[in-house]
Legacy VTK file of the C-alpha trace (Angstrom):
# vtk DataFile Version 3.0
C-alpha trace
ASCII
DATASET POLYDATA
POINTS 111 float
82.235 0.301 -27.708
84.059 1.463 -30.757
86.350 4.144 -30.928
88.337 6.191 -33.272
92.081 6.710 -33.515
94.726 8.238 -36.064
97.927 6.990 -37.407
99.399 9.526 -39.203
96.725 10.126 -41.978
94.915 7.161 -41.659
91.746 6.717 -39.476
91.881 3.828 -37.433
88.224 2.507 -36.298
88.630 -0.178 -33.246
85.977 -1.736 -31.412
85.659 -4.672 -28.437
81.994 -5.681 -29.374
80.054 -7.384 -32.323
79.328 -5.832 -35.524
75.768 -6.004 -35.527
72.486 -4.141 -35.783
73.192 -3.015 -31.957
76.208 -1.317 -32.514
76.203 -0.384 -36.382
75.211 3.646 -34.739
78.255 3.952 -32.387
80.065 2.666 -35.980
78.681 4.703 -38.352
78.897 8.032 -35.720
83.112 7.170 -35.572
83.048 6.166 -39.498
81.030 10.114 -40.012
83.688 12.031 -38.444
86.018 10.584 -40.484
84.517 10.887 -44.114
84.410 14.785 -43.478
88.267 15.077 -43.087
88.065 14.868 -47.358
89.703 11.911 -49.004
89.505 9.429 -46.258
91.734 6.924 -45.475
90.019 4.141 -43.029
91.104 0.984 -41.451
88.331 -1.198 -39.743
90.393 -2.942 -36.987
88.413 -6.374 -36.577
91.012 -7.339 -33.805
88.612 -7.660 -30.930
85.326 -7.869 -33.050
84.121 -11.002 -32.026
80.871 -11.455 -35.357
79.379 -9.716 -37.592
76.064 -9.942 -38.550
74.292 -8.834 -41.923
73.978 -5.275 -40.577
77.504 -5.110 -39.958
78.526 -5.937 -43.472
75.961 -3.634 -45.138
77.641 -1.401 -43.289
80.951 -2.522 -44.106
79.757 -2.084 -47.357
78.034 0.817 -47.634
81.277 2.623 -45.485
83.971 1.341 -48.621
81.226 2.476 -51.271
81.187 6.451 -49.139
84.968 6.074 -49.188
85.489 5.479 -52.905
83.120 8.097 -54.142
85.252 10.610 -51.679
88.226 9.288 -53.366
89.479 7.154 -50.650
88.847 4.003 -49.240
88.433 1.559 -46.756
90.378 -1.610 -45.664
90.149 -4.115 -42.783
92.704 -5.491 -40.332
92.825 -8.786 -38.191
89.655 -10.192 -38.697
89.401 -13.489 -36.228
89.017 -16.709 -38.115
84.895 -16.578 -37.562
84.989 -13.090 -39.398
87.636 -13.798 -41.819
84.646 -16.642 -43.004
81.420 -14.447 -42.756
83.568 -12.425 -44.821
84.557 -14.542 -47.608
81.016 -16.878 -47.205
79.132 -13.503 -48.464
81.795 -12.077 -50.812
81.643 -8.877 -49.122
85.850 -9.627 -47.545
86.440 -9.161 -51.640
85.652 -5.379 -51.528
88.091 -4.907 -49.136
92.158 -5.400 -48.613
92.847 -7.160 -45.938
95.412 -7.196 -43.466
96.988 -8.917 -40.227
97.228 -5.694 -37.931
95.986 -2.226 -37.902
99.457 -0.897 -38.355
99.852 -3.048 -41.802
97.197 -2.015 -43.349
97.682 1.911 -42.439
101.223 1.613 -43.752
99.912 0.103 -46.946
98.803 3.531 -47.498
101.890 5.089 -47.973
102.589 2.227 -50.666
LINES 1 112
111 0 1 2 3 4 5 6 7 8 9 10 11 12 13 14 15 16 17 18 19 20 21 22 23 24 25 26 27 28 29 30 31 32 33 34 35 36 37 38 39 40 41 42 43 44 45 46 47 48 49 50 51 52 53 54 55 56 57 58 59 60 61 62 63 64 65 66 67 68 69 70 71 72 73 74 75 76 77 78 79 80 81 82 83 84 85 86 87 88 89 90 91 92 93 94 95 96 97 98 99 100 101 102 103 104 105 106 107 108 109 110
């Protein structure tokens, strides 16, 4: 289940199951209520996120590529060490800042 939190003015996305082609909806339903609040700021906390599988980085994708046309974008926090290499194996981790916790990487906002 993935849910969908604030932190100030940041969106905070958090989920306890795999990114894959079974959850990408329930995603992609939290990711849409946050790309209508205007220039959205998103964090993708990978905490509990135990794989992700080539749906889940198209949409990874496809969610930084919505953000940066709105002006915004997206960034990921504390991918696990299996993540952190699908990541980096398909180049699609280099489209994104990364960053040890969700609270890091909303701060990095403010920066």
């Amino acid at each position: 289940m993935f849910t969908r939190s604030r932190q100030g003015a940041v969106d905070v996305i958090t989920g306890d199951a795999p990114l894959n082609v079974d959850s990408c909806n329930d995603v992609l339903h939290q990711i849409e209520a946050c790309l209508s609040h205007g220039q959205p700021r998103l964090v993708i906390d990978l905490r509990d996120i135990p794989f992700i599988d080539s749906a889940g980085l198209e949409l990874l994708l496809d969610v930084q590529d919505r953000c940066v046309q709105a002006g915004g974008t997206c960034k990921l926090a504390a991918p696990n060490p299996l993540c952190t290499d699908i990541l980096y194996a398909t180049a699609v981790g280099l489209e994104f800042e990364t960053y040890p916790d969700a609270i890091s990487a909303a701060g990095s906002f403010a920066l």
